[in-house]
HTML snippet that shows the backbone in 3Dmol.js (N, CA, C, O; Angstrom):
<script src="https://3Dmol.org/build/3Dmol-min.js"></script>
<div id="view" style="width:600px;height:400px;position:relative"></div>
<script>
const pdb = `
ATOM      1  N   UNK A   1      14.376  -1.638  -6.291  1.00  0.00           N
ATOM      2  CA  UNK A   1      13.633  -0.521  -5.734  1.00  0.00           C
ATOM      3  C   UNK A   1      13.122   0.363  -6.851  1.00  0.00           C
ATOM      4  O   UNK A   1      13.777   0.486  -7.886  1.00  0.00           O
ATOM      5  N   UNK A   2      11.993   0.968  -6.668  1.00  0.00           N
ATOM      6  CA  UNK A   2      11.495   1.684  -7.710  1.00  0.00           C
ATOM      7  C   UNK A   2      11.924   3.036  -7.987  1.00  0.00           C
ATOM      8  O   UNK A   2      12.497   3.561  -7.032  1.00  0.00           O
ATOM      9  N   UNK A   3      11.846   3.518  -8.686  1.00  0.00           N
ATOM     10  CA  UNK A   3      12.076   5.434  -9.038  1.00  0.00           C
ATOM     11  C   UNK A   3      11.594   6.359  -8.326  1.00  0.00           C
ATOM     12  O   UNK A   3      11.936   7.395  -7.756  1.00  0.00           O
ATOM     13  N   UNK A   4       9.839   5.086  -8.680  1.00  0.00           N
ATOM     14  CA  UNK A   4       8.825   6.369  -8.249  1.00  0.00           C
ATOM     15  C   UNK A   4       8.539   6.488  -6.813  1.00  0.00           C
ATOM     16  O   UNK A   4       8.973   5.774  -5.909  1.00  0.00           O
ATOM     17  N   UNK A   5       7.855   7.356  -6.747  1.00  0.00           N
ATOM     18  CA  UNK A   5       7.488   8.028  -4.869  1.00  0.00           C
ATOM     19  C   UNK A   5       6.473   7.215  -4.669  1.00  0.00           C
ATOM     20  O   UNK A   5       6.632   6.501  -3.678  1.00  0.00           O
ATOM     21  N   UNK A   6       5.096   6.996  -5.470  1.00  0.00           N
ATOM     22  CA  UNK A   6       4.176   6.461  -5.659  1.00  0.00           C
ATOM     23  C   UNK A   6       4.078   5.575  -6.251  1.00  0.00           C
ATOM     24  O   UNK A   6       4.935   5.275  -7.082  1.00  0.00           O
ATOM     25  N   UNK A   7       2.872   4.760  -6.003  1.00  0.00           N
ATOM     26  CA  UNK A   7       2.038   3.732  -6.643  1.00  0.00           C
ATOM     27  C   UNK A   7       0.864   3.695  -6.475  1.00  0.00           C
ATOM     28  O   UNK A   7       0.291   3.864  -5.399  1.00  0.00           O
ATOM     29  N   UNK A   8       0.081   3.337  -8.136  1.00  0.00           N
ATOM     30  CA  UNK A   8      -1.501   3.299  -7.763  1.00  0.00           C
ATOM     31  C   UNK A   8      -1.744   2.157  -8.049  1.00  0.00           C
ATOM     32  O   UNK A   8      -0.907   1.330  -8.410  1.00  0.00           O
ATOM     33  N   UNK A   9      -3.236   1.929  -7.885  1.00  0.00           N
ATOM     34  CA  UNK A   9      -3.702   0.796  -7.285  1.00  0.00           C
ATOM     35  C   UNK A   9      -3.045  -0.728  -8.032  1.00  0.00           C
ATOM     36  O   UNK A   9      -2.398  -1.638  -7.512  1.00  0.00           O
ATOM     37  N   UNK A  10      -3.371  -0.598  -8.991  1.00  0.00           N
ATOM     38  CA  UNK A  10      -2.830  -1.367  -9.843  1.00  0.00           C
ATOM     39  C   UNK A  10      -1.570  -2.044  -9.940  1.00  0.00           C
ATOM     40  O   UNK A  10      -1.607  -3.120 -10.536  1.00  0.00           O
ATOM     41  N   UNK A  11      -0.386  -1.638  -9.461  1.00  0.00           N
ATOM     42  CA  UNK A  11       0.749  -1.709  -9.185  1.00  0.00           C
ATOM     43  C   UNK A  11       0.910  -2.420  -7.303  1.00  0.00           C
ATOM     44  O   UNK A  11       1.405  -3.360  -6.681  1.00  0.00           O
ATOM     45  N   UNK A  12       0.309  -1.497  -7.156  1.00  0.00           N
ATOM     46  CA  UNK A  12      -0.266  -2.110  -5.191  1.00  0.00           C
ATOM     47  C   UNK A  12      -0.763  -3.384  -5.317  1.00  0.00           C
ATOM     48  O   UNK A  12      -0.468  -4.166  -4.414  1.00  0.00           O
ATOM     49  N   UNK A  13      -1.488  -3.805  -6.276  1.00  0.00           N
ATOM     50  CA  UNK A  13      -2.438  -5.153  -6.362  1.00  0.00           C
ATOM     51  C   UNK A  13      -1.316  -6.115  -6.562  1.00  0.00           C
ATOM     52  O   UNK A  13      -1.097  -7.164  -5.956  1.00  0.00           O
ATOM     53  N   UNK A  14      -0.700  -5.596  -7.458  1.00  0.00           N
ATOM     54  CA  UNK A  14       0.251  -6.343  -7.904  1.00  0.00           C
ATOM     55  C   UNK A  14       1.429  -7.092  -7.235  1.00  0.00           C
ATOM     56  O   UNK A  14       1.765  -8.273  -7.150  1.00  0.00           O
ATOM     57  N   UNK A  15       2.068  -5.537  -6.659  1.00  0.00           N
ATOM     58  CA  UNK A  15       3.124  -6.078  -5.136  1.00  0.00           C
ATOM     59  C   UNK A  15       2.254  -6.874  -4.167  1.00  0.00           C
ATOM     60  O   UNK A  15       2.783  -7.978  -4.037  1.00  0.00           O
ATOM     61  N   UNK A  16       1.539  -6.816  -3.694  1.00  0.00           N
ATOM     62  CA  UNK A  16       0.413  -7.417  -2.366  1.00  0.00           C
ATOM     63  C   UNK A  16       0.538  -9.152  -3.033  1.00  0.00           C
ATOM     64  O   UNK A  16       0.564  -9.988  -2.130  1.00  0.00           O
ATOM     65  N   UNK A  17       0.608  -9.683  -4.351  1.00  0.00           N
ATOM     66  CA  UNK A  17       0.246 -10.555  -5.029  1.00  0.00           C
ATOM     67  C   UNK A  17      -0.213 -10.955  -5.513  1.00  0.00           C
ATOM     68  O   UNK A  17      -0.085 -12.117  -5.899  1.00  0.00           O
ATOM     69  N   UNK A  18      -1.620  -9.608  -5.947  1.00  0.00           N
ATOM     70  CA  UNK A  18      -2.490 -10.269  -6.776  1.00  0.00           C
ATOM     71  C   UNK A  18      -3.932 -10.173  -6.217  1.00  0.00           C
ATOM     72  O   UNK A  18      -4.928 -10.702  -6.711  1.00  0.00           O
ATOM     73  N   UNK A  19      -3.860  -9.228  -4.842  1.00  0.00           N
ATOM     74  CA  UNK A  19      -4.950  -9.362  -4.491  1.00  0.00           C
ATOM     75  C   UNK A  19      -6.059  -8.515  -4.713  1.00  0.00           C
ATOM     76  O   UNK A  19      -5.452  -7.462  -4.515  1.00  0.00           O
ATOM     77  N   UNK A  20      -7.073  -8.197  -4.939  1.00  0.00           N
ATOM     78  CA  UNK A  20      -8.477  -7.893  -5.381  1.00  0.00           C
ATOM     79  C   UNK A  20      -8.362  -6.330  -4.058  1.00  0.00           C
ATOM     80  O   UNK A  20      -8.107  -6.237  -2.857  1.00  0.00           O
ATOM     81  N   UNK A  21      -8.669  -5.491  -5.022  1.00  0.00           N
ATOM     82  CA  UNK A  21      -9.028  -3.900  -4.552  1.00  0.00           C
ATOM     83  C   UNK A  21      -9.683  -4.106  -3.349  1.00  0.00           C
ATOM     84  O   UNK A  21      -9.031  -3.778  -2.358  1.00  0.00           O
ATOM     85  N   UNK A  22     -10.969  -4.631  -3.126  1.00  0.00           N
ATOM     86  CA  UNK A  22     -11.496  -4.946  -1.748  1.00  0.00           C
ATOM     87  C   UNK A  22     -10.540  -5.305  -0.651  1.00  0.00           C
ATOM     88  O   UNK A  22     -10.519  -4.926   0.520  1.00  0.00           O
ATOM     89  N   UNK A  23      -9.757  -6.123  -1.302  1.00  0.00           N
ATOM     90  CA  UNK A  23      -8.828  -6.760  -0.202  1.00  0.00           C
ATOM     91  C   UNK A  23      -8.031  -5.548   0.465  1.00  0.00           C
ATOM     92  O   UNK A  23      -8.026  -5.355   1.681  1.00  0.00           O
ATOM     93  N   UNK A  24      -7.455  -4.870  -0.328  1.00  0.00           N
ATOM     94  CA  UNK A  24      -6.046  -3.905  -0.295  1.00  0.00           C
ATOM     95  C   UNK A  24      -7.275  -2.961   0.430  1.00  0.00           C
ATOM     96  O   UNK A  24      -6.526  -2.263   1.114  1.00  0.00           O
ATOM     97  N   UNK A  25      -8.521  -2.504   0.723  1.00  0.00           N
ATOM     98  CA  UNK A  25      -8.998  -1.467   1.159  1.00  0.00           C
ATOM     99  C   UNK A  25      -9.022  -2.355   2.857  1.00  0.00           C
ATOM    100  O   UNK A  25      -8.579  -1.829   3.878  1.00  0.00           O
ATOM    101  N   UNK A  26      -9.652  -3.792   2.802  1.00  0.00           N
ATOM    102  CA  UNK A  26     -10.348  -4.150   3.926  1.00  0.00           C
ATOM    103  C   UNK A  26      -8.669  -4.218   5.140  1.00  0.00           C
ATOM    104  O   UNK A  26      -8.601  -3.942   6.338  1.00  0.00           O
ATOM    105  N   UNK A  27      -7.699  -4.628   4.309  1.00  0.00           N
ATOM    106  CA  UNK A  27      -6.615  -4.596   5.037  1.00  0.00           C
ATOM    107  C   UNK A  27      -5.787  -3.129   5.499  1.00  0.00           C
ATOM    108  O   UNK A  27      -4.677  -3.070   6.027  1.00  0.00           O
ATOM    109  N   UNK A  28      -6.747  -1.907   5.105  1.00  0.00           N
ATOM    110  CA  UNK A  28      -6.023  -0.809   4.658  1.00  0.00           C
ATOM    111  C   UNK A  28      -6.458  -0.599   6.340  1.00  0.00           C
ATOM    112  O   UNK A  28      -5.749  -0.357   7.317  1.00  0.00           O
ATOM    113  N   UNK A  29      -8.325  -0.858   6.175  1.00  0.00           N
ATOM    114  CA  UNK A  29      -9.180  -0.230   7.624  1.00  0.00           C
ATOM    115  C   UNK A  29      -9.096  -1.342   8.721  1.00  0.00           C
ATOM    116  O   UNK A  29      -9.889  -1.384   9.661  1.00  0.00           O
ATOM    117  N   UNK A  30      -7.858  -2.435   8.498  1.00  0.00           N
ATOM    118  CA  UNK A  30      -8.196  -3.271  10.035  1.00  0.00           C
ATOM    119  C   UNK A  30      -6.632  -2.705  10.340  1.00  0.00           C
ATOM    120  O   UNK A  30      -6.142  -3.015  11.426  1.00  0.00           O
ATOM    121  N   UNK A  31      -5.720  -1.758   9.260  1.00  0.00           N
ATOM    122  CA  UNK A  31      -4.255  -1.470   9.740  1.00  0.00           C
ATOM    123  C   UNK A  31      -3.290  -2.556   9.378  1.00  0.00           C
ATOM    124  O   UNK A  31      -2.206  -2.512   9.959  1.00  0.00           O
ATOM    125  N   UNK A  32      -3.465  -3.384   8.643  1.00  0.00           N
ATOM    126  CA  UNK A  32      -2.358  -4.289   7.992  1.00  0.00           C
ATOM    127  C   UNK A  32      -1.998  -4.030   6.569  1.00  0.00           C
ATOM    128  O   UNK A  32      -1.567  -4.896   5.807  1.00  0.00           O
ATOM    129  N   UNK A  33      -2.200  -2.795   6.263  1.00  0.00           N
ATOM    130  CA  UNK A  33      -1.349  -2.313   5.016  1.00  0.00           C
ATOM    131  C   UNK A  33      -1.375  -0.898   5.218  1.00  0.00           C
ATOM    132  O   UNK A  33      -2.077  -0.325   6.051  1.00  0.00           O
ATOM    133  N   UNK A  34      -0.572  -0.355   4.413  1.00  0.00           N
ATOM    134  CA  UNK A  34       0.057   0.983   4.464  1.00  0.00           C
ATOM    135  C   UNK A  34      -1.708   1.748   4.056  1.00  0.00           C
ATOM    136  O   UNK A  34      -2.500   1.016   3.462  1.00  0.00           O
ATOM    137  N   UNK A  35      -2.058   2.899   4.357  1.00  0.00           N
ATOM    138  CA  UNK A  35      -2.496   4.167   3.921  1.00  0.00           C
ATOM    139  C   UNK A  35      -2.563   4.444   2.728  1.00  0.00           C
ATOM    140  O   UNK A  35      -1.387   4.459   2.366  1.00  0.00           O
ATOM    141  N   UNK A  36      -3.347   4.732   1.668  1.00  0.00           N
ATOM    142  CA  UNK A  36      -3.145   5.501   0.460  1.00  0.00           C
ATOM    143  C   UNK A  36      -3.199   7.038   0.666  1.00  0.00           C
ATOM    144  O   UNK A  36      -4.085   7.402   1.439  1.00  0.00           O
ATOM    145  N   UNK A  37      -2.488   7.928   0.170  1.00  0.00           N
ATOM    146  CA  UNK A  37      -2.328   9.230   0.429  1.00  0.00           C
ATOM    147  C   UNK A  37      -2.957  10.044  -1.229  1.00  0.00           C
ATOM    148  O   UNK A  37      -2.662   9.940  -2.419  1.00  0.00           O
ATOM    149  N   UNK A  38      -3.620  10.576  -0.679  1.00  0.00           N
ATOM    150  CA  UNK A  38      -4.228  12.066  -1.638  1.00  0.00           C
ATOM    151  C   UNK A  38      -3.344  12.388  -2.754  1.00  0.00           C
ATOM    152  O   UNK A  38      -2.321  12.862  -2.261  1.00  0.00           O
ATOM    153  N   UNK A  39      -3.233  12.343  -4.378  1.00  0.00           N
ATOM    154  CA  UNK A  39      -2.477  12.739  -4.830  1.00  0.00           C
ATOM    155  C   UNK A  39      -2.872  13.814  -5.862  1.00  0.00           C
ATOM    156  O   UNK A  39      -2.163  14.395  -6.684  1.00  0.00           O
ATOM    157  N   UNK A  40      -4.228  13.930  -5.595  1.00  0.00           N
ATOM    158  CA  UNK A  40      -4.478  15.004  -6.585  1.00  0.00           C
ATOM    159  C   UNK A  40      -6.411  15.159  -6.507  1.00  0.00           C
ATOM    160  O   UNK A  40      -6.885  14.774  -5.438  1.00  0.00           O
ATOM    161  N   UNK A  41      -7.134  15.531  -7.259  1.00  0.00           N
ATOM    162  CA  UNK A  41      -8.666  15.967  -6.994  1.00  0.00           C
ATOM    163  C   UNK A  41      -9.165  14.593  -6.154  1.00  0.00           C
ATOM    164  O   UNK A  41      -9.594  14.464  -5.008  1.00  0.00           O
ATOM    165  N   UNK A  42      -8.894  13.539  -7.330  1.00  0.00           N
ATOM    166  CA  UNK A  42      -9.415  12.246  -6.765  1.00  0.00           C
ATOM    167  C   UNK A  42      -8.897  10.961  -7.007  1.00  0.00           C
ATOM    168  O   UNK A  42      -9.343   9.818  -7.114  1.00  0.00           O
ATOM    169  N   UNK A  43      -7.661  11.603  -7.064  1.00  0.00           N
ATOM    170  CA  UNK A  43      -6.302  10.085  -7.053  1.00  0.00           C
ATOM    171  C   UNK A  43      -5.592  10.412  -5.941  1.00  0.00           C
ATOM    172  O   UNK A  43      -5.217  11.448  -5.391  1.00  0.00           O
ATOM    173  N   UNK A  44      -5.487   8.899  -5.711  1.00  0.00           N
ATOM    174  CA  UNK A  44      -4.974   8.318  -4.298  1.00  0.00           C
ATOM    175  C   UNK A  44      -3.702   7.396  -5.021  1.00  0.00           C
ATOM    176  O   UNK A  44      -3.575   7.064  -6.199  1.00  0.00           O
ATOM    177  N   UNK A  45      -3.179   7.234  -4.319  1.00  0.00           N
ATOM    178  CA  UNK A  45      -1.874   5.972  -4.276  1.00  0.00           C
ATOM    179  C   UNK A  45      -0.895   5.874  -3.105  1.00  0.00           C
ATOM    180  O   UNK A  45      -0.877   6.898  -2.422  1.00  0.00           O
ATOM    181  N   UNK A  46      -0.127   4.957  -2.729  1.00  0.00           N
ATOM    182  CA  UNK A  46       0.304   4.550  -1.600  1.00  0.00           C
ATOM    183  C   UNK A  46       2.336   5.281  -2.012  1.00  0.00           C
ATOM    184  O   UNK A  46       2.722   5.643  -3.123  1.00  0.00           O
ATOM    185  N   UNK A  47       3.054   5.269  -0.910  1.00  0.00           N
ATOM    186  CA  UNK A  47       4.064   5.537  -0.780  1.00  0.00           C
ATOM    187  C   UNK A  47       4.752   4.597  -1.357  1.00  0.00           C
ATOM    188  O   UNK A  47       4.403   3.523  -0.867  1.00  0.00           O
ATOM    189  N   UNK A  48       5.357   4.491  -1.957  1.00  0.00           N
ATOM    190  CA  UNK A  48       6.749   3.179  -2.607  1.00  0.00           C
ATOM    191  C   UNK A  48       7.671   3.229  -1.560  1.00  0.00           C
ATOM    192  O   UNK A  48       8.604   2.460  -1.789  1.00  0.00           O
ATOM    193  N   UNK A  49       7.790   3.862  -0.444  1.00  0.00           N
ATOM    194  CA  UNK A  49       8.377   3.731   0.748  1.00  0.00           C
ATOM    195  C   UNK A  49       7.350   2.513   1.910  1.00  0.00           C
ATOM    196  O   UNK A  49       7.635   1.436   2.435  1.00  0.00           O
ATOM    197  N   UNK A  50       6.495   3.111   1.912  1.00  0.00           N
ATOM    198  CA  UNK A  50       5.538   2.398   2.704  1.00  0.00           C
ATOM    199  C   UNK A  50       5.312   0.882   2.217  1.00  0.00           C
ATOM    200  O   UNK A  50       5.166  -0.138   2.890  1.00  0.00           O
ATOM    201  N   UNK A  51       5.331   1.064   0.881  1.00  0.00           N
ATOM    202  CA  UNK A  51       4.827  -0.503   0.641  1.00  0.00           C
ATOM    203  C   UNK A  51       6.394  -1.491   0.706  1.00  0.00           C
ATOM    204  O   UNK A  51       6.507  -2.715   0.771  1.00  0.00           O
ATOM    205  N   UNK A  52       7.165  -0.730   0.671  1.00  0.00           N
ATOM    206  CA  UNK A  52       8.204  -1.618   0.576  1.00  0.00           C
ATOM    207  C   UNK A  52       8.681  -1.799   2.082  1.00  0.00           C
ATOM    208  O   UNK A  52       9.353  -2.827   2.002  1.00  0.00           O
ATOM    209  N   UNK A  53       8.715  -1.446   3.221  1.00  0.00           N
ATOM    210  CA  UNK A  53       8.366  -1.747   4.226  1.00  0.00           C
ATOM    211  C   UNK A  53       7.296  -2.834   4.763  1.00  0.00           C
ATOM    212  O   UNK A  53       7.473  -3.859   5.422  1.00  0.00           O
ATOM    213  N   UNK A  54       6.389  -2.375   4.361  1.00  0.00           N
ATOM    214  CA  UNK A  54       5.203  -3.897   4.689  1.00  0.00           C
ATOM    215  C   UNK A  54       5.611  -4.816   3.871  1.00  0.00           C
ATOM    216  O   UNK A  54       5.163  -5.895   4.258  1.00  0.00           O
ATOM    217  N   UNK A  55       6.368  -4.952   2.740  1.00  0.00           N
ATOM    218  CA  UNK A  55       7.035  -6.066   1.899  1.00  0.00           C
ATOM    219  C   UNK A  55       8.077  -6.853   3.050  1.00  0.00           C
ATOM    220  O   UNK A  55       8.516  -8.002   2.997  1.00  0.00           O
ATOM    221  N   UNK A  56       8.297  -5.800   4.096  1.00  0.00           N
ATOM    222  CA  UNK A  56       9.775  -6.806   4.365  1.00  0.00           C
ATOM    223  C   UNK A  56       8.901  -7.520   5.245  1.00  0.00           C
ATOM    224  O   UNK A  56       9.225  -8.707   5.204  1.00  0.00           O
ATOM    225  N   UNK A  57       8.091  -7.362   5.899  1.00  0.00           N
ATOM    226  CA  UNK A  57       7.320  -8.181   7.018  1.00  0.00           C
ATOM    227  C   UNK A  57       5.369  -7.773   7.014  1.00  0.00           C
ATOM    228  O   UNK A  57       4.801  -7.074   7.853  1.00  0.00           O
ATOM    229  N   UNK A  58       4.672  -8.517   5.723  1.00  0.00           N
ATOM    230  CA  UNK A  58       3.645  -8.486   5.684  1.00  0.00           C
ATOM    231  C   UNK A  58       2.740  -8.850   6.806  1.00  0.00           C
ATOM    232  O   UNK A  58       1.639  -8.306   6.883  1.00  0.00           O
ATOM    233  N   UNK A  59       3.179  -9.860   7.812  1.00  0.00           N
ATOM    234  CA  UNK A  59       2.827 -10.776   8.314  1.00  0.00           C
ATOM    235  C   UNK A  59       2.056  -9.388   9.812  1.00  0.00           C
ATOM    236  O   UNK A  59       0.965  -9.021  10.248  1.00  0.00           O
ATOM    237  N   UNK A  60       3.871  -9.061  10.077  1.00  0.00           N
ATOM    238  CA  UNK A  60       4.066  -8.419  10.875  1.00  0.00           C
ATOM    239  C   UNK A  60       4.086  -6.560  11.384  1.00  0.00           C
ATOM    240  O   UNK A  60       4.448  -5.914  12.368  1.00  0.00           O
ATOM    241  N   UNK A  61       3.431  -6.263   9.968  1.00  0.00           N
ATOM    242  CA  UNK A  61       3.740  -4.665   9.716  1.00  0.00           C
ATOM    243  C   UNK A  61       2.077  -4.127  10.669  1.00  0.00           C
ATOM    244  O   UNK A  61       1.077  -4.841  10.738  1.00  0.00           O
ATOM    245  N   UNK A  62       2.153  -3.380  11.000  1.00  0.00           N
ATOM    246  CA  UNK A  62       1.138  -2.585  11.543  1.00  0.00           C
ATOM    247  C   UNK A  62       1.643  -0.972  11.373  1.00  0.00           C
ATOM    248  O   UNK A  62       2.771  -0.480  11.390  1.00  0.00           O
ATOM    249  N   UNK A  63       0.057  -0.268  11.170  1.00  0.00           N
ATOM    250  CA  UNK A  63       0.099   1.037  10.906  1.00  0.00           C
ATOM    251  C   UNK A  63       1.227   1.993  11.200  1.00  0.00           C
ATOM    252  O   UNK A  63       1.931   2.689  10.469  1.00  0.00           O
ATOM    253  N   UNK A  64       1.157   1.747  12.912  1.00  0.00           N
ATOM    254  CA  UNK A  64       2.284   2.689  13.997  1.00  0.00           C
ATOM    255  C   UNK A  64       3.383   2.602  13.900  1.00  0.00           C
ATOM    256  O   UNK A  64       4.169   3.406  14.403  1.00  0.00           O
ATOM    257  N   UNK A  65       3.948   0.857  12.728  1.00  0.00           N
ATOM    258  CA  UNK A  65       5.486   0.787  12.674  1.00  0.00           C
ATOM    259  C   UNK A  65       6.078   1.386  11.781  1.00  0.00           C
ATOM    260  O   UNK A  65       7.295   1.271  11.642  1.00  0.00           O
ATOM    261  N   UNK A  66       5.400   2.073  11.073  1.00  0.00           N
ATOM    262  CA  UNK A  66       6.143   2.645   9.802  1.00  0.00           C
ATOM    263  C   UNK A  66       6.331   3.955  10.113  1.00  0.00           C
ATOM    264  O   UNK A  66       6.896   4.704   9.316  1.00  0.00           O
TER     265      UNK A  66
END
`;
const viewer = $3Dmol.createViewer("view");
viewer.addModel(pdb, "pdb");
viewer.setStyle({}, {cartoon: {color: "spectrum"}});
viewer.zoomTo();
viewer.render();
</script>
């Protein structure tokens, strides 16, 4: 488990497996991955709570279950 609260994109690409920024957005707006949240003027990054949740069941995670 990680330290941090956050993760940006880069790190997200990474857990997901590798997949391409488009991807992590197009799955963000059909609700099969977590939200990125506001972290400052114009950085975004996702919860290290959230993503590790859709880790336990990628298949199966939707927006409302977390």
């Amino acid at each position: 488990m990680s330290t941090k609260a956050f993760q940006r994109m880069p790190a997200v690409q990474e857990r997901a497996g590798g997949v391409s920024r488009t991807t992590i957005y197009e799955w963000v707006k059909k609700g099969q991955f977590p939200k990125p949240v506001k972290i400052g003027g114009r950085a975004i990054a996702w919860r290290v709570s959230d993503l590790e949740k859709w880790a336990e069941n990628p298949q199966g995670w939707a927006e409302g279950g977390v």
